[in-house]
DRENTORKOL-3810 file (N, C-alpha, C; in nm, 4 decimals):
REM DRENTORKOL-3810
@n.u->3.7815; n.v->4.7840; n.w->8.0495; ca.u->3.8204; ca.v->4.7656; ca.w->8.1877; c.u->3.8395; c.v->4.6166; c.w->8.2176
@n.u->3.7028; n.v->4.5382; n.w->8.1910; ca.u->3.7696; ca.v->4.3814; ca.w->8.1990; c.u->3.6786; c.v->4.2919; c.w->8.0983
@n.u->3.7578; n.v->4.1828; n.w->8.0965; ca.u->3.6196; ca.v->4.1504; ca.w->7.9946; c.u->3.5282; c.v->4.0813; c.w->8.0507
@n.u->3.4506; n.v->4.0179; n.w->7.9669; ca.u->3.2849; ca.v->3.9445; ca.w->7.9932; c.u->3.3287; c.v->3.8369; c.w->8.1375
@n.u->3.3892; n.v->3.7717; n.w->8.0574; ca.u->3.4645; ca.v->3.6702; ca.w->8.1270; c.u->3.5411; c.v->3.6693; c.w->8.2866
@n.u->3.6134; n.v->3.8297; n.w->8.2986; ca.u->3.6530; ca.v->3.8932; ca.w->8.4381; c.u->3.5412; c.v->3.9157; c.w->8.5187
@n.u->3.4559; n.v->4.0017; n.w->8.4824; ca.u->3.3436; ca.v->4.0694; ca.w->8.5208; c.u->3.2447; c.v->3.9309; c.w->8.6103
@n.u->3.2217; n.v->3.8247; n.w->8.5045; ca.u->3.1431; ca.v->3.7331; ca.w->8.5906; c.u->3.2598; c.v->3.6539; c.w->8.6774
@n.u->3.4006; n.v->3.6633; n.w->8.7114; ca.u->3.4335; ca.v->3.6014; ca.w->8.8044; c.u->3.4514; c.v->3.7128; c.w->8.9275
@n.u->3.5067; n.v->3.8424; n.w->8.8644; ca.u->3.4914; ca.v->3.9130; ca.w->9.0380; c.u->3.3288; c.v->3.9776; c.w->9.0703
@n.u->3.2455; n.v->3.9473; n.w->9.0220; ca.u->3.1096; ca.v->3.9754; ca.w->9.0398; c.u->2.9724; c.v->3.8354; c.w->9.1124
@n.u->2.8871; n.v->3.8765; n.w->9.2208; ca.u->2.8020; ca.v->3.7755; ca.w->9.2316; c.u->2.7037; c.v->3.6988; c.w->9.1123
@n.u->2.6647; n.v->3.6658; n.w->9.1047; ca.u->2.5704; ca.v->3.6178; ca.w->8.9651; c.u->2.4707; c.v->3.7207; c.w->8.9968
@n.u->2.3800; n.v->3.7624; n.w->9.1061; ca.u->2.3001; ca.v->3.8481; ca.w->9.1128; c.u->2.3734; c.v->4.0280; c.w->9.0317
@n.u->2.4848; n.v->4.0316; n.w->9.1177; ca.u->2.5730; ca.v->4.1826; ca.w->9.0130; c.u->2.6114; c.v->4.1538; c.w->8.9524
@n.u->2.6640; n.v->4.0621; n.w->8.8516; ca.u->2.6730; ca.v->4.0305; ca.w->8.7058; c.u->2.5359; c.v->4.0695; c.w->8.6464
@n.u->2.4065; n.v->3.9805; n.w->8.6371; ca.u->2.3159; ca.v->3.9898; ca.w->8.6376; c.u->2.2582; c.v->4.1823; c.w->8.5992
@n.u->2.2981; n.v->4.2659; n.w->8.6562; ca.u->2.2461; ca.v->4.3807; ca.w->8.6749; c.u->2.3210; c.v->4.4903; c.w->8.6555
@n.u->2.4660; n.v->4.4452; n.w->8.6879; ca.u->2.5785; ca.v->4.5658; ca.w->8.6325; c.u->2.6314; c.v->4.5594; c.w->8.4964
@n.u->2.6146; n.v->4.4038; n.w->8.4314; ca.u->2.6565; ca.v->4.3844; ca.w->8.3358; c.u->2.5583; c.v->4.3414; c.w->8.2427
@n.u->2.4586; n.v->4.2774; n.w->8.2023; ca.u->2.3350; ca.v->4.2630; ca.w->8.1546; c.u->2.1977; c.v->4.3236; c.w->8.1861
@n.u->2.2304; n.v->4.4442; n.w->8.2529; ca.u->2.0879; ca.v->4.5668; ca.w->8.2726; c.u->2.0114; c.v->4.4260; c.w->8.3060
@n.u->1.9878; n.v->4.3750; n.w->8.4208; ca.u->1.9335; ca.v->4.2926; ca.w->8.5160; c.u->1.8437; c.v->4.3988; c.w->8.5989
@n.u->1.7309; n.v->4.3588; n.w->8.6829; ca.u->1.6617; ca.v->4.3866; ca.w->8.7960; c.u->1.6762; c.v->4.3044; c.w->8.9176
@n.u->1.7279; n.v->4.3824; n.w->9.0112; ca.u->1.7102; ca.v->4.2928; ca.w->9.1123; c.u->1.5129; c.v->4.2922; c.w->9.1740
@n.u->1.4885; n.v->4.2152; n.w->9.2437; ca.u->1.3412; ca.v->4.1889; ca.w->9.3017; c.u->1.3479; c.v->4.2834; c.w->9.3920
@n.u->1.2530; n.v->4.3711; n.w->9.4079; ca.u->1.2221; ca.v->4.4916; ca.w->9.4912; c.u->1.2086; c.v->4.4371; c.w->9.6591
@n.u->1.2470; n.v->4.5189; n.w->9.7142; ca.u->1.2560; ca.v->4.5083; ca.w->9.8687; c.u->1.3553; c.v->4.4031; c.w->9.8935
@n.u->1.4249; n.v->4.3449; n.w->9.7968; ca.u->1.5316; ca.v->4.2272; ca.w->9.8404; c.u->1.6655; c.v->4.3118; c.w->9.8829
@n.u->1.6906; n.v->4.4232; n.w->9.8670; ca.u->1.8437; ca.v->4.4945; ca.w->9.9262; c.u->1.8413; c.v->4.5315; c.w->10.0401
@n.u->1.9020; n.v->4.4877; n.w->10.1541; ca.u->1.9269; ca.v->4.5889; ca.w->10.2705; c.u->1.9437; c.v->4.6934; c.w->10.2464
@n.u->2.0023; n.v->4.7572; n.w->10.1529; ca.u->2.0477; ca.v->4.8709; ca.w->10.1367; c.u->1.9118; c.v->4.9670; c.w->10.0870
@n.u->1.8167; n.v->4.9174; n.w->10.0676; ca.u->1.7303; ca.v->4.9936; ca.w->10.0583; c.u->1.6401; c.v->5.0140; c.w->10.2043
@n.u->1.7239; n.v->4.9967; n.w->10.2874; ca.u->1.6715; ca.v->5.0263; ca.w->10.4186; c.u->1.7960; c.v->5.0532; c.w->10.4990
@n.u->1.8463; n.v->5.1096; n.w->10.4569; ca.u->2.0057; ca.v->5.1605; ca.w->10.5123; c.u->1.9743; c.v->5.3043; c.w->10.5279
@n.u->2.0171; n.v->5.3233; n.w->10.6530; ca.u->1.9760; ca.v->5.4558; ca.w->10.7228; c.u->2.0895; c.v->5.5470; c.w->10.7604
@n.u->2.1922; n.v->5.4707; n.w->10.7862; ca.u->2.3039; ca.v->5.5618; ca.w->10.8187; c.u->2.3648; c.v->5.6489; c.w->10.7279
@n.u->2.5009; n.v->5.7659; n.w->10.7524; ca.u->2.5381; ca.v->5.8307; ca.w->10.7132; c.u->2.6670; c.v->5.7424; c.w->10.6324
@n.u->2.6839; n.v->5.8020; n.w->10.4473; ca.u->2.8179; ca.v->5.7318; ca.w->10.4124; c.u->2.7693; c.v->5.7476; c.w->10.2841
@n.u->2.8508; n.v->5.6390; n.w->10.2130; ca.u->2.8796; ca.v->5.6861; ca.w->10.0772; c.u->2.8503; c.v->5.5816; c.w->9.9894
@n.u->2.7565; n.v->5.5697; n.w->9.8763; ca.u->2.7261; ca.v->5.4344; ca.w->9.7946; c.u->2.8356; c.v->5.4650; c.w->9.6683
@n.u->2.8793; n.v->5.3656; n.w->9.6608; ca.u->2.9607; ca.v->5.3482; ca.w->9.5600; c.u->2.9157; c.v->5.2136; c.w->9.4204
@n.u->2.9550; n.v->5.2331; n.w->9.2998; ca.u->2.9244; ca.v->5.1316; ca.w->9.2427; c.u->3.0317; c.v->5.0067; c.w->9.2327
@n.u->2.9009; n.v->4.8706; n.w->9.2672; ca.u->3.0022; ca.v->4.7338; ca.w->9.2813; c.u->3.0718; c.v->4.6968; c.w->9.2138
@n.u->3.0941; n.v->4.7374; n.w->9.0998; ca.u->3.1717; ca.v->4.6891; ca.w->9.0102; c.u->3.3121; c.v->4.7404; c.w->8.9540
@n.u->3.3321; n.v->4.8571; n.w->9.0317; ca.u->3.5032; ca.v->4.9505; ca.w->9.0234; c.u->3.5167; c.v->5.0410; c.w->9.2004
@n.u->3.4113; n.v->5.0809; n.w->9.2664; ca.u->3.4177; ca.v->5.0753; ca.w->9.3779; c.u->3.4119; c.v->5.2643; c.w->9.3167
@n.u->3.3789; n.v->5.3139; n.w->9.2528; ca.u->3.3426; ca.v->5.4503; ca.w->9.2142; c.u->3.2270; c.v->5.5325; c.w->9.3188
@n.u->3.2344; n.v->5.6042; n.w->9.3866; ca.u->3.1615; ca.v->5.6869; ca.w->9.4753; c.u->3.0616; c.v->5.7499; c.w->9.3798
@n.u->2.9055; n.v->5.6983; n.w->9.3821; ca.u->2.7691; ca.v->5.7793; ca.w->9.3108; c.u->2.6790; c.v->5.8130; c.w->9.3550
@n.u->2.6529; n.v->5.7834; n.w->9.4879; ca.u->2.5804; ca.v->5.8552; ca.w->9.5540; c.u->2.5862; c.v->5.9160; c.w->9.6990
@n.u->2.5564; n.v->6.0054; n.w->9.7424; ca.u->2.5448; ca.v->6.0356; ca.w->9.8688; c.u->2.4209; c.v->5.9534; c.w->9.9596
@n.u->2.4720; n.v->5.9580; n.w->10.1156; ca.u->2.3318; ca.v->5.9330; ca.w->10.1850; c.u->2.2279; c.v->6.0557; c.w->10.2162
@n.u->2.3194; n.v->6.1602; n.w->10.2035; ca.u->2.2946; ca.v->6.3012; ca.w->10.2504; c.u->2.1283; c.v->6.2840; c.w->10.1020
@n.u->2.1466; n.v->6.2725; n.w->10.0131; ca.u->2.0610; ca.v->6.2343; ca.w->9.9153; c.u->1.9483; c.v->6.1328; c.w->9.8948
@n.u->1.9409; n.v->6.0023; n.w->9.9859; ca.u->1.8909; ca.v->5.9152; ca.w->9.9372; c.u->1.7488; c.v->5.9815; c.w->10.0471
@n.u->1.6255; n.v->5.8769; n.w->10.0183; ca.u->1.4943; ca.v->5.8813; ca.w->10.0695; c.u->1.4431; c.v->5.7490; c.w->10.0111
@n.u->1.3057; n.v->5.7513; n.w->10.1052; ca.u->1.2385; ca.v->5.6386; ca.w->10.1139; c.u->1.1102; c.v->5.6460; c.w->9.9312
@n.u->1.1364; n.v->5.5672; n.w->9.8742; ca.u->1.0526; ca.v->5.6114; ca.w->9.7730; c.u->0.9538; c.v->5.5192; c.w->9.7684
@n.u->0.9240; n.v->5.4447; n.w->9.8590; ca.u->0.8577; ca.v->5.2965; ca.w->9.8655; c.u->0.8749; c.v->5.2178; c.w->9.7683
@n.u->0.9497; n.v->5.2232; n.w->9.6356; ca.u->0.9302; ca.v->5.1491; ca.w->9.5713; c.u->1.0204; c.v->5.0155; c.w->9.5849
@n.u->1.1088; n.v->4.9957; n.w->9.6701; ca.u->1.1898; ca.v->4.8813; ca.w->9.6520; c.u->1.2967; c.v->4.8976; c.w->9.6479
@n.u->1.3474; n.v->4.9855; n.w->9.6081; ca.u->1.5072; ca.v->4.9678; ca.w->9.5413; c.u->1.5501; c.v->5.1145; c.w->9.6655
@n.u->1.7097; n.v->5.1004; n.w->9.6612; ca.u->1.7482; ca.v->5.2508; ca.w->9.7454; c.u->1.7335; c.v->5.3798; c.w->9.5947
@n.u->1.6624; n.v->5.4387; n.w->9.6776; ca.u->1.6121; ca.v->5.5625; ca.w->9.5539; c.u->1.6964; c.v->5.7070; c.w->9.6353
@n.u->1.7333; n.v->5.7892; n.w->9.5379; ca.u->1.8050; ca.v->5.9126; ca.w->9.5511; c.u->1.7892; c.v->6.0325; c.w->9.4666
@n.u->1.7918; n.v->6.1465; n.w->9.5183; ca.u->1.7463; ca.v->6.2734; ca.w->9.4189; c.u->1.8613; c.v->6.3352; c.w->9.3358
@n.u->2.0215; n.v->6.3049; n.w->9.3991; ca.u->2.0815; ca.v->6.3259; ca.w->9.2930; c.u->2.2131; c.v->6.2512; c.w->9.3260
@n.u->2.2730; n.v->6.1926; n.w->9.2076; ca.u->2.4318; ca.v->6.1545; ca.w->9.1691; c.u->2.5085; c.v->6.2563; c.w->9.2120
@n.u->2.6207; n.v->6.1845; n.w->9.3100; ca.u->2.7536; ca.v->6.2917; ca.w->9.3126; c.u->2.7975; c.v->6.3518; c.w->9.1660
@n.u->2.8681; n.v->6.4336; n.w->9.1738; ca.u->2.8938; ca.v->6.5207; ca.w->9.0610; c.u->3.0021; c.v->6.4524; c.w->8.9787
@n.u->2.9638; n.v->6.4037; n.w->8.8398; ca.u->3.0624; ca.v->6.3225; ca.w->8.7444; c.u->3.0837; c.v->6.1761; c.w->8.8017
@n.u->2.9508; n.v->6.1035; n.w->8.8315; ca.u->2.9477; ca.v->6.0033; ca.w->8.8682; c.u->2.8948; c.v->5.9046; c.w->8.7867
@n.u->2.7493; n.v->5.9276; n.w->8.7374; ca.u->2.6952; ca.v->5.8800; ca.w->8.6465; c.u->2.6695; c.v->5.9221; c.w->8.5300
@n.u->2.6687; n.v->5.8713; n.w->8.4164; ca.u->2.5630; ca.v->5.8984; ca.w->8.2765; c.u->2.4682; c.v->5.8360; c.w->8.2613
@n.u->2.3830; n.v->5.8678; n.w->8.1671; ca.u->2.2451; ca.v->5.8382; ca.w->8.1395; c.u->2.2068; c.v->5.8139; c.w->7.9670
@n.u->2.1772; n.v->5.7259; n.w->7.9621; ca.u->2.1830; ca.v->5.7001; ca.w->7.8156; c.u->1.9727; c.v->5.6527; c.w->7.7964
@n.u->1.8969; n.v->5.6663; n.w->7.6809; ca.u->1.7729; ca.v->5.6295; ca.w->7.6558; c.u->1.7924; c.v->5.4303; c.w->7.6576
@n.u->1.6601; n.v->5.3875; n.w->7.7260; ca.u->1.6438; ca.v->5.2589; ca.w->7.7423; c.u->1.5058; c.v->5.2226; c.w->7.7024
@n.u->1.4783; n.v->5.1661; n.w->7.5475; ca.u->1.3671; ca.v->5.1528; ca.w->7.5382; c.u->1.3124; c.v->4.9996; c.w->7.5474
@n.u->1.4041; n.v->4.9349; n.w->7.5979; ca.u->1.3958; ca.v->4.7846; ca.w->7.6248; c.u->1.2158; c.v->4.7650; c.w->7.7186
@n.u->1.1471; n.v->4.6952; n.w->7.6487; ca.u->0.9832; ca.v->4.6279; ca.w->7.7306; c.u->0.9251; c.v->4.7201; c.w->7.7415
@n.u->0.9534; n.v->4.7955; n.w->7.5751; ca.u->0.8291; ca.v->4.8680; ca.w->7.5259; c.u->0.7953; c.v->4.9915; c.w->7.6301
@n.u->0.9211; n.v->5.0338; n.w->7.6996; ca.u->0.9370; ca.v->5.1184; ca.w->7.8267; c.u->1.0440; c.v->5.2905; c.w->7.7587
@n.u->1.0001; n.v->5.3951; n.w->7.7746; ca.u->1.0773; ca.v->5.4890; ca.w->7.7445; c.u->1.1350; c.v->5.5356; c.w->7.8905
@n.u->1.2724; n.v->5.4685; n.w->7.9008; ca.u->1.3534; ca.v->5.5144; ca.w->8.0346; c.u->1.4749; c.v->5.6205; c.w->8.0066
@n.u->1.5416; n.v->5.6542; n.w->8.1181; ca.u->1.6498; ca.v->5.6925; ca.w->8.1173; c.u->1.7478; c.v->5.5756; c.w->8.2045
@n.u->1.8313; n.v->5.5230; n.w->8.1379; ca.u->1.9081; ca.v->5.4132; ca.w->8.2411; c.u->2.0430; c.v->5.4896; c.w->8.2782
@n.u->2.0542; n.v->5.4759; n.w->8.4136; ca.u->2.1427; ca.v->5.5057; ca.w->8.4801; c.u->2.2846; c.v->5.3901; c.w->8.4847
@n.u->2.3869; n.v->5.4148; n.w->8.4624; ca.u->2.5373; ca.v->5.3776; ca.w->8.4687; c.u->2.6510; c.v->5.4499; c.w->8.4796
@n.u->2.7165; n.v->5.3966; n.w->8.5833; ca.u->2.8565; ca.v->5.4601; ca.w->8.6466; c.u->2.9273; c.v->5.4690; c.w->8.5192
@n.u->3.0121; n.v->5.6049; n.w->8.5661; ca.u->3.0908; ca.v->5.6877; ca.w->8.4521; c.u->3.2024; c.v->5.5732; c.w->8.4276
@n.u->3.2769; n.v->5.5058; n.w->8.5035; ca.u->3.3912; ca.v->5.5219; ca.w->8.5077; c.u->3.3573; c.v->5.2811; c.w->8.4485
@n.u->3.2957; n.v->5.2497; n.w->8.4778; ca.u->3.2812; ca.v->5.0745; ca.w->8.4634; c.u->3.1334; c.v->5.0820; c.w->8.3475
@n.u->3.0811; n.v->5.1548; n.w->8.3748; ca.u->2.9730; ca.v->5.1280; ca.w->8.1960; c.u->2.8493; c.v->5.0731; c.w->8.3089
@n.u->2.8923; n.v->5.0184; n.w->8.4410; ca.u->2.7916; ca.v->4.9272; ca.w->8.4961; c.u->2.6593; c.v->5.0057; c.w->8.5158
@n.u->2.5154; n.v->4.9168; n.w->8.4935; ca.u->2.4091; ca.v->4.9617; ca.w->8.5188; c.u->2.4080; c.v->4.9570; c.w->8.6555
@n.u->2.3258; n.v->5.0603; n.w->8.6768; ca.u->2.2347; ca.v->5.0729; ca.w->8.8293; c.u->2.1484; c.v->5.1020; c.w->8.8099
@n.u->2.0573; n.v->5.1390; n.w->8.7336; ca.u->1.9455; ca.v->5.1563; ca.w->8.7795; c.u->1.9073; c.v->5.2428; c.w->8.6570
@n.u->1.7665; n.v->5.3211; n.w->8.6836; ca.u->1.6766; ca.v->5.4131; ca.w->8.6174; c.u->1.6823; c.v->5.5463; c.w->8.6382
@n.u->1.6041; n.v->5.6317; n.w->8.6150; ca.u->1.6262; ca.v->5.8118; ca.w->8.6888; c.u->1.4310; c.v->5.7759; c.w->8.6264
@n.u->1.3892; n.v->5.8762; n.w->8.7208; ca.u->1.2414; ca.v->5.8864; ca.w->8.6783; c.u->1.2253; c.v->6.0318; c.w->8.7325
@n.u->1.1088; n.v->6.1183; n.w->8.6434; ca.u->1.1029; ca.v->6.2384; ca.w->8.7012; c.u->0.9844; c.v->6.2669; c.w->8.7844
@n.u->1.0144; n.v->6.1998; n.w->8.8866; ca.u->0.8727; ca.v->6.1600; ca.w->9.0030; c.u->0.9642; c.v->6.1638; c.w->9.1770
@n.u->1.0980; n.v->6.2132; n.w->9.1672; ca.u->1.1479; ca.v->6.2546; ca.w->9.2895; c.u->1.1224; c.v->6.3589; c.w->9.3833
@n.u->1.1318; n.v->6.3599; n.w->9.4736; ca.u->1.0954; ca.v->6.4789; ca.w->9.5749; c.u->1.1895; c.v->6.6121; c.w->9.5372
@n.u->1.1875; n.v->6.7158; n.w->9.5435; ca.u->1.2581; ca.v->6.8724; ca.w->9.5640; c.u->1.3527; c.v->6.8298; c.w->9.6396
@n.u->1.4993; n.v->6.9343; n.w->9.6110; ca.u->1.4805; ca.v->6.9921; ca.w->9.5202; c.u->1.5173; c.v->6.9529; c.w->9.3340
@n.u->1.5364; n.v->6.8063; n.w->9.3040; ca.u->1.5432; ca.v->6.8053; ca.w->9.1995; c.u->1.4020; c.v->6.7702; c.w->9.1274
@n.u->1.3523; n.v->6.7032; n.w->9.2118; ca.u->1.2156; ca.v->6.6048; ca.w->9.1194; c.u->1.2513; c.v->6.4846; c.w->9.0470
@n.u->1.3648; n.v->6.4756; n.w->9.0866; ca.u->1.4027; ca.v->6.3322; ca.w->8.9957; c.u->1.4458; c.v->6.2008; c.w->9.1182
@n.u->1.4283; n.v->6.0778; n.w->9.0776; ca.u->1.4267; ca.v->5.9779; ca.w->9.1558; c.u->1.4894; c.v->5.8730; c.w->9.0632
@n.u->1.6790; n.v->5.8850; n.w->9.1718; ca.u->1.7108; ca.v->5.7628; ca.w->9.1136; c.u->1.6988; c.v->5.6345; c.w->9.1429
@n.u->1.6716; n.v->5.5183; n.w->9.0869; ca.u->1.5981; ca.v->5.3901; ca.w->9.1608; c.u->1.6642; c.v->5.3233; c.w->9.1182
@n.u->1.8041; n.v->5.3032; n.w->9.2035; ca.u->1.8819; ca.v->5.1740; ca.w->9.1636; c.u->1.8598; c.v->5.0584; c.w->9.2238
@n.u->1.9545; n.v->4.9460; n.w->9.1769; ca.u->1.9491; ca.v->4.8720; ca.w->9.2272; c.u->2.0798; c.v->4.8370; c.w->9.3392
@n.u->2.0046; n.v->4.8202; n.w->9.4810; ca.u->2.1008; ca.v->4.7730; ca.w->9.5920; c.u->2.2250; c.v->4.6697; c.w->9.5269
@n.u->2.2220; n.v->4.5726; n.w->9.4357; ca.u->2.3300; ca.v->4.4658; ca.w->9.4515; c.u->2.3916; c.v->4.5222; c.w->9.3409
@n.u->2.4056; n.v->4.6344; n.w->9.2582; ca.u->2.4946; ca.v->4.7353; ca.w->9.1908; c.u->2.5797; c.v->4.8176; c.w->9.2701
@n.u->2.5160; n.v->4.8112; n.w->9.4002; ca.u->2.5949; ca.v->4.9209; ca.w->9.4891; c.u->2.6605; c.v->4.8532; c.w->9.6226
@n.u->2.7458; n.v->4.9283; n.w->9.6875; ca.u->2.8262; ca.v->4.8963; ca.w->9.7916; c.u->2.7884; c.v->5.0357; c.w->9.8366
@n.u->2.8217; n.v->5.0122; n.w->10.0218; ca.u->2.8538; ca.v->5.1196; ca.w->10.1375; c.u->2.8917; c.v->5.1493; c.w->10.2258
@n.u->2.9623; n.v->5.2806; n.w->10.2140; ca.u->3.0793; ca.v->5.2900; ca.w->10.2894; c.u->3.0155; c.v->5.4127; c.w->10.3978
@n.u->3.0237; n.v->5.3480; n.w->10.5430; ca.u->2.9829; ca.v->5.4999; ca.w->10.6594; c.u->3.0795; c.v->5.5871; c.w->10.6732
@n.u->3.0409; n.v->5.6872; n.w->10.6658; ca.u->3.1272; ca.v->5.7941; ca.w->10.6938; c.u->3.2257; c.v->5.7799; c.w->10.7580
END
């Protein structure tokens, strides 16, 4: 899609950082993890629609957390990076990371995705 080189010029250093080098952003630093309204998160880096709001909840942990990906939005590949057995979450369509999946979400899936806000953009209904 673009190379190394594209990516860090249409990207902030913080979403470079995290869409393109599986970065963390610092917890509680996203507005968007306190974004309440109705609309649509998309990922920052191709503008791809992955999550619903109809989906998201408060998970206290920091990041905007959600119980499930729109349908053919994301894949999930194993992340054993810091001695950690994850599932890392990245948009289908740009490779970009967002985040984790953990199986500690509320019903009805039980799963909790915990991305990161400066991977994502949002659009209100």
């Amino acid at each position: 899609m673009h190379t190394d080189a594209e990516w860090r010029s249409l990207l902030s250093p913080a979403a470079y950082n995290v869409l393109r080098r599986q970065g963390t952003e610092i917890p509680f630093s996203s507005k968007l993890d306190f974004e309440t309204r109705a609309g649509t998160y998309a990922c920052a880096g191709c503008d791809l629609p992955v999550f619903s709001s109809a989906t998201k909840y408060d998970s206290h942990t920091g990041w905007p957390s959600f119980w499930r990906p729109l349908t053919q939005a994301v894949a999930e590949s194993n992340d054993t990076r810091f001695g950690m057995d994850r599932s890392e979450v990245h948009c289908v369509r740009c490779g970009g990371h967002l985040g984790h999946v953990f199986p500690d979400g509320p019903p009805p899936t039980g799963l909790r995705y915990c991305m990161n806000g400066v991977a994502l953009t949002f659009r209100t209904a």
